[in-house]
N, C-alpha and C positions, 0 to 999 in steps of 0.2 A: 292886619288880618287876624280873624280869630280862630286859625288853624282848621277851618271845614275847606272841603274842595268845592268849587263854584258847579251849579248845577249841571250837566252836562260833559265838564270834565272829568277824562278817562284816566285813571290811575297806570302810569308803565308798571309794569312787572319786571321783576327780576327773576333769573334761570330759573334758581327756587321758586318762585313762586307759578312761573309759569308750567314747569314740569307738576307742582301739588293739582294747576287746575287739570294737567294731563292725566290724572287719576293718581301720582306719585310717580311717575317714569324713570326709570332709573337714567344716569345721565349718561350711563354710555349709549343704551337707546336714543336718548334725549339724541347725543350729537350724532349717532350713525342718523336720525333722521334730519336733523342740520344740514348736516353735511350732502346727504339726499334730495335736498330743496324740499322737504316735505315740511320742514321748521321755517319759516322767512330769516333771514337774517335780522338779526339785532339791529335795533338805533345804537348806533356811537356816540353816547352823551361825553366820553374822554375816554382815554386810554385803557381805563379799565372797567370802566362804566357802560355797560351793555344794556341796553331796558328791549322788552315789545311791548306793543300795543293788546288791547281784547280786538281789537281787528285783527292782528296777527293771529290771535291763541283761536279766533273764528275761520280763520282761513285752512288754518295747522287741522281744525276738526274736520272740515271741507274733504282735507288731502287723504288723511289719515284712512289708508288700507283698510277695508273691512274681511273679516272674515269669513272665506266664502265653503258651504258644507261640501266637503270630498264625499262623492258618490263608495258606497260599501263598497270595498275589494272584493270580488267573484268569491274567493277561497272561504271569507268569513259569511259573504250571502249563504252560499252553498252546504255548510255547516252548520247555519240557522234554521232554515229550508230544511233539513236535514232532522235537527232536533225537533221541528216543529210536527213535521210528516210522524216521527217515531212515537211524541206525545198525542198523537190524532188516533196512532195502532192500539197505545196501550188503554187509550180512555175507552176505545168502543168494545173493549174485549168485556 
């Protein structure tokens, strides 16, 4: 063989490297989300030999929470509201 990968085939990852594709995850993130099923479990290539798939780190993107926008607290609406109304007085004077 002259050391290229045959077309087609998918390179396993390792933690490293799966967590850099996760935008650099810290790995205690990494395994609270492991551990959550929101990670798949590793292939067991040996005992200490963990890999995943880009099918897994696709899946992982899949699962992966998104961030959703929290509606303004009343107290900060109302304070805005507030300042907005008082700049409305002083512009028309």
């Amino acid at each position: 063989m002259d050391g290229k990968q045959e077309s087609g085939a998918q390179p396993l990852l390792t933690k490293t490297a799966f967590r850099a594709l996760l935008g650099g995850m810290s790995e205690r993130k990494f395994e609270q989300l492991l551990a959550a099923g929101v990670i798949p479990a590793p292939l067991e290539l040996g005992p200490r030999v963990a890999r995943w798939t880009s099918a897994d780190y696709e899946a992982t993107l899949q699962r992966l929470p998104r961030r959703q926008k929290a509606p303004e607290p009343e107290r900060l609406s109302a304070g805005r509201q507030a300042r907005i109304e008082a700049m409305k007085k002083n512009h028309a004077r």
